[in-house]
N, C-alpha and C positions, 0 to 999 in steps of 0.2 A: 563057787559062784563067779568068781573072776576069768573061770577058764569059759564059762558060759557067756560071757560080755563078749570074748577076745573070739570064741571061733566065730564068730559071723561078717567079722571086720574085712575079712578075707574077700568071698566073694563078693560081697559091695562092693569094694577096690575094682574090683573086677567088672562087674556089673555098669559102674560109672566108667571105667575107663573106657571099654569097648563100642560105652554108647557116644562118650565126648571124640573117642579116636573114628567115630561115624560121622559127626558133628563135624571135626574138624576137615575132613576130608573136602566138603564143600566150601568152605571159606576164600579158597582163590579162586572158583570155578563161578560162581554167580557173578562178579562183576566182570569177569573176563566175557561168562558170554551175553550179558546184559550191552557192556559196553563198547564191546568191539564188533564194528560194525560188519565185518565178514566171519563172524559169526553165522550170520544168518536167521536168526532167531526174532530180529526185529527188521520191518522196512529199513533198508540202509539208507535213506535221506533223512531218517531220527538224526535231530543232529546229539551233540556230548550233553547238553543241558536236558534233552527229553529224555533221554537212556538214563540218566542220572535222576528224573523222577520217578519212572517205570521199576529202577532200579531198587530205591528208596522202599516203595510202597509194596516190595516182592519180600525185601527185607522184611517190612514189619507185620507182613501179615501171618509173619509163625509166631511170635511174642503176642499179637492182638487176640489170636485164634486161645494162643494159649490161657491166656487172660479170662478166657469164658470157663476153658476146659480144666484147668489146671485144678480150683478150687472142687471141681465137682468129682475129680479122681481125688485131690487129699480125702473128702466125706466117704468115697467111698473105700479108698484105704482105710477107714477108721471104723467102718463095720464089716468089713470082708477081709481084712486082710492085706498088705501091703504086697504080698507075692502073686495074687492074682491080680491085683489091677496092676502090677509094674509089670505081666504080661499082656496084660490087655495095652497099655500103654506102647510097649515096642512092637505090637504088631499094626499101630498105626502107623507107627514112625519107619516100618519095613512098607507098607503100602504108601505112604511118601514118595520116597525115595524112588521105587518102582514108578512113580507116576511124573514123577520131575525126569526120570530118566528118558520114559517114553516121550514128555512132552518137548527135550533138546532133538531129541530124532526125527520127529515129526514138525519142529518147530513150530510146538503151539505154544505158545505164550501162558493161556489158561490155564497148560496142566498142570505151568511149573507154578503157575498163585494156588490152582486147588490142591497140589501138591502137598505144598509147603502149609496151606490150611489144615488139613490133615495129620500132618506131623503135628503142629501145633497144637492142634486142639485133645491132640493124644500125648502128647510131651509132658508127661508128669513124670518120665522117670526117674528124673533127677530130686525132684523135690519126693517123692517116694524113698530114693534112697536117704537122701535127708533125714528123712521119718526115721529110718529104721536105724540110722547113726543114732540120732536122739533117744531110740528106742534101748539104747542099752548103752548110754554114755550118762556120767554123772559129772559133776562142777571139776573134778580131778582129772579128768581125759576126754571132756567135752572139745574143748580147741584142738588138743592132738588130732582128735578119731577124723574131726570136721579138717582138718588138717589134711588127711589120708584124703579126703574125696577132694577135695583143691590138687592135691598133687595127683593123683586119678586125672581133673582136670587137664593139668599142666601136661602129663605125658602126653596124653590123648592130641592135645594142638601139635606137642614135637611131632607124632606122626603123621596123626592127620594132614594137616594142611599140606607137609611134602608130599605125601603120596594122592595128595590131591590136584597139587602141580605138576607132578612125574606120570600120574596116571591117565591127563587131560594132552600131553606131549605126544603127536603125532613125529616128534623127531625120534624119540627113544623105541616106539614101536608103531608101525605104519597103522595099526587098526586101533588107537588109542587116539578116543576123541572128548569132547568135552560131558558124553555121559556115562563113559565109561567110572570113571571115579563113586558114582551113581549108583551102577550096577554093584558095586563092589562094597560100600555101604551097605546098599542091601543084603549081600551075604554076610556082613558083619552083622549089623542087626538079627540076623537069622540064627549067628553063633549061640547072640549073645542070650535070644530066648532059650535056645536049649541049656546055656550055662544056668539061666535063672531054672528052669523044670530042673536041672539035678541038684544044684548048688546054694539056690538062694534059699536059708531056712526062712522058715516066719517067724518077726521077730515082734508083733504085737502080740501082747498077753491079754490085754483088757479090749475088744470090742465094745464101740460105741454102736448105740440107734439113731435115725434123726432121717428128718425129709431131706431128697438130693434137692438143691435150687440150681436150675440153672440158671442164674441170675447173680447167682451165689459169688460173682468175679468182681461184679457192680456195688454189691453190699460189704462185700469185703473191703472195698477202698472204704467207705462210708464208718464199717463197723472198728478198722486202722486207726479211727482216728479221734473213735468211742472210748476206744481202752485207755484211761488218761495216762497210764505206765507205761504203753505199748508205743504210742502215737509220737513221740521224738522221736526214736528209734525206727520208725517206720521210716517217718521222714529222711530220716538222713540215709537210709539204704536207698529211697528212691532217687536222694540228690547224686549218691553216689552211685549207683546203679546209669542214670541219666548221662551224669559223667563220661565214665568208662563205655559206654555203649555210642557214643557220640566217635569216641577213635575208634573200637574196635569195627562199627559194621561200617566207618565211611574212609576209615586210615585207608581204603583198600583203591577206593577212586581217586584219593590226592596223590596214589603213589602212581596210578595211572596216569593222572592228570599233568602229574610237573617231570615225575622221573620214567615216563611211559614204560611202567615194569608189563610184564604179562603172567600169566597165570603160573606159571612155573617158579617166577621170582616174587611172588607175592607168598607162595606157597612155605617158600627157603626161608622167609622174613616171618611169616606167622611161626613156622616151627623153631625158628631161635627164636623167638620169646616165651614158647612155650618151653623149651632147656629153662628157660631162667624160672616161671613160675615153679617151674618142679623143683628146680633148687630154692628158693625162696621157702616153700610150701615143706620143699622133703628134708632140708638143711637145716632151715633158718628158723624156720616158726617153733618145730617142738622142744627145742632148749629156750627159746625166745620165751614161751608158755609156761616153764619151768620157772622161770624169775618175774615176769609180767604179767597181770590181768590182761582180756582181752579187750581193755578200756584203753589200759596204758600205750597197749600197740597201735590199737587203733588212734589213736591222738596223735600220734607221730606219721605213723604210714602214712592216712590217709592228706594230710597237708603236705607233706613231700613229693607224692603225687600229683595234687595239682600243681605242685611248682614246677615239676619234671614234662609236664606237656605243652608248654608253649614252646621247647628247646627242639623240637620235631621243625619246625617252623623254620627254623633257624639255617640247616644246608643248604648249598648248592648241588653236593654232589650227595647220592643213595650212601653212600658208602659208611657218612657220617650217620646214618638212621640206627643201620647195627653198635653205632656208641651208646645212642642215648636208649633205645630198648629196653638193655637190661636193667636200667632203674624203674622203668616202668614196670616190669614185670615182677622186678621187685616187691615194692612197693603195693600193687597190687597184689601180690599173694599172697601179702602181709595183710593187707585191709580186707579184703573177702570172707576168709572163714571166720576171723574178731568178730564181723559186724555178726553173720552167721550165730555165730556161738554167745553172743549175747542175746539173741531174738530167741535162741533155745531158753538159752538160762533164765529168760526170766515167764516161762510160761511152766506150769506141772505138767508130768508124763501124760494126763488123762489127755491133754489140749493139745499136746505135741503138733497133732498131724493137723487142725485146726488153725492153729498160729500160724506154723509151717505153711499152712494151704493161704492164709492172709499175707502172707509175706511171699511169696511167690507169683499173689497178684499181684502185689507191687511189683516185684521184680519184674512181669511182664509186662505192665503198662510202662514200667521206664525203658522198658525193652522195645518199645513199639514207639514210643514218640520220638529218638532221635533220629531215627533212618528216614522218619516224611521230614524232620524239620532240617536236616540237614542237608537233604535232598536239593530244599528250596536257595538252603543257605549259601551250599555251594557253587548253584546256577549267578551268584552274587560275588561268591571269593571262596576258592579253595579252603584256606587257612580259615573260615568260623567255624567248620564242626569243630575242628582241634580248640580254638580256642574255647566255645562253649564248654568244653571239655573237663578244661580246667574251670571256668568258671563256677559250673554246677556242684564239680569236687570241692572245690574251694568251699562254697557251701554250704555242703555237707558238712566240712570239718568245724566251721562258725558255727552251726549246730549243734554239732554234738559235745563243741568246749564247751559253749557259753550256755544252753539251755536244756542239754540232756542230763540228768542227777544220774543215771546208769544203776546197773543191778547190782546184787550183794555176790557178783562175783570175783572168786580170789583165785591165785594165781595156787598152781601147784605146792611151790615153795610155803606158802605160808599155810595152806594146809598143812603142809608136814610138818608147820613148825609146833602148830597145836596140839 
């Protein structure tokens, strides 16, 4: 029975890596060509504060898109199947990409929002894979397994974003421009569906029935906060969630804005913080799991973290950014799969992909308000999205001491002690 949990762990690893090392590939590419004006892509009399709304509102429309879509692929992973919708799923996320590509060549602005709409509203694959960790994890190897798809996670930024910098670099090869990176995504994406057609088994045993809502992203928020067990715990993912989305989609314009990085060196900086998530995530967490609930960790991490992002703030020169980094990344890879792994643990197998489907609309609607509001915030002072940053985290964490009771979850260790 044990060897039936452990073969599927595999391809998921695989599955999320392939998709997030797609993911990360574009992260130094949209603000390079959002913001720099010979780009081409926008009137060049845009001045840095319009480019920085445009910018904002490009971000969030794959998190908003997601927010409809997300919920309505968990429903239908829960009576089809989690293998056919995480195909259906990456062949939107392949016609994305195609269409953000064509829309940097052609410099249409639209293609790259209906794009990225597209992707999003077909972007379940993560929370799919989600499902299918939960699908065959119990209170014993829940945080390790959720563990593996964080450091999936992690590796995926160390690649991505370099080759997303290297691959946008008309210095390293003359016909490498900003959608090249693009095209190449999309051959990944292309892999990754053939990995899932040989490799990804099905790991739901129980099919549910029920009507699809598309609506179902809106009642999700509403029904978060129905579950009176559920509804702290939701909270504090979106506070945190809010948080960390505040650095990660605007950290990219302050570093244009004060240390005029370009695409290549935005690239260098996202992928050392991803070394650090993977070591956090591949190092840290599964002995960490072994002696701590993911109460415990998360009570620490997540207030360490907000104290670690106003020290961003703090240089003059880039150089001091690669110091303070890897406590964020830390810190974060500590807090991500806890919160994760407690939103499993305290739902049954039957609701897995349910919860899962409510807890990923949160995740996207806190995915979707920091890039408008930081947008504005920044046309005001670089340094507020960072600070919100922390504030939001901070939070989070006042939440989840002072008013979360948490689940009857227990650490490894003390399983075994029984």
């Amino acid at each position: 029975m044990k060897n039936d949990k452990v073969k599927p762990i595999l391809p998921i690893f695989f599955t999320v890596f392939i998709d997030l090392l797609g993911l990360g590939i574009i992260i130094p590419i949209l603000p390079a060509v959002i913001l720099n004006p010979m780009a081409g892509l926008l009137p060049i009399d845009y001045d840095f504060s319009l480019r920085t709304i445009i910018y904002g509102f490009l971000i969030a429309s794959y998190p908003l898109m997601q927010f409809f879509g997300a919920p309505m692929l968990g429903a239908f992973a829960d009576r089809m199947g989690r293998r056919k919708i995480l195909l259906a799923s990456l062949l939107g996320t392949l016609g994305g990409y195609l269409l953000i590509a064509i829309g940097i060549l052609t410099q249409n602005i639209w293609l790259l929002f209906i794009g990225r709409a597209i992707d999003g509203f077909t972007g379940g694959n993560i929370s799919i894979a989600q499902s299918a960790i939960a699908d065959i994890s119990d209170d014993s190897n829940r945080a390790k397994n959720f563990g593996l798809i964080g450091m999936a996670f992690g590796l995926g930024f160390v690649i991505g974003p370099y080759l997303g910098g290297k691959l946008s670099d008309p210095s390293i090869l003359s016909w490498f421009d900003f959608a090249t990176p693009f095209w190449f995504a999309a051959v990944l994406t292309a892999i990754n569906i053939l990995m899932v057609l040989k490799r990804f088994p099905e790991t739901l045993k129980n099919k549910k029935t029920g009507r699809i809502d598309p609506l179902a992203g809106i009642k999700n928020i509403r029904k978060a906060f129905e579950i009176k067990k559920m509804r702290t715990i939701f909270a504090v993912i979106f506070l945190l969630t809010v948080g960390f989305n505040f650095f990660t989609q605007f950290f990219q314009v302050f570093l244009v804005g004060k240390f005029q990085f370009n695409q290549s060196q935005i690239g260098d900086l996202f992928a050392y913080m991803g070394i650090w998530i993977a070591v956090a995530q591949g190092a840290f967490l599964r002995p960490l799991s072994k002696r701590f609930s993911p109460m415990k960790i998360l009570s620490v991490s997540s207030i360490l973290l907000a104290a670690t992002f106003p020290f961003l703030l703090l240089p003059d020169q880039a150089g001091w950014i690669y110091v303070i980094i890897p406590f964020i990344a830390i810190f974060q890879g500590l807090t991500q799969p806890n919160s994760t792994a407690i939103v499993s643990s305290m739902s049954d197998r039957s609701s897995q992909g349910e919860i899962l489907g409510i807890n990923q609309s949160i995740v996207s609607l806190a995915q979707a308000l920091p890039p408008i509001l930081a947008a504005f915030l920044t046309t005001i002072n670089m340094n507020l999205p960072t600070l919100f940053a922390a504030g939001s985290t901070l939070a989070a964490w006042l939440v989840f001491v002072f008013v979360f009771k948490g689940p009857n979850v227990v650490s490894e260790t003390a399983q075994q002690g029984e």
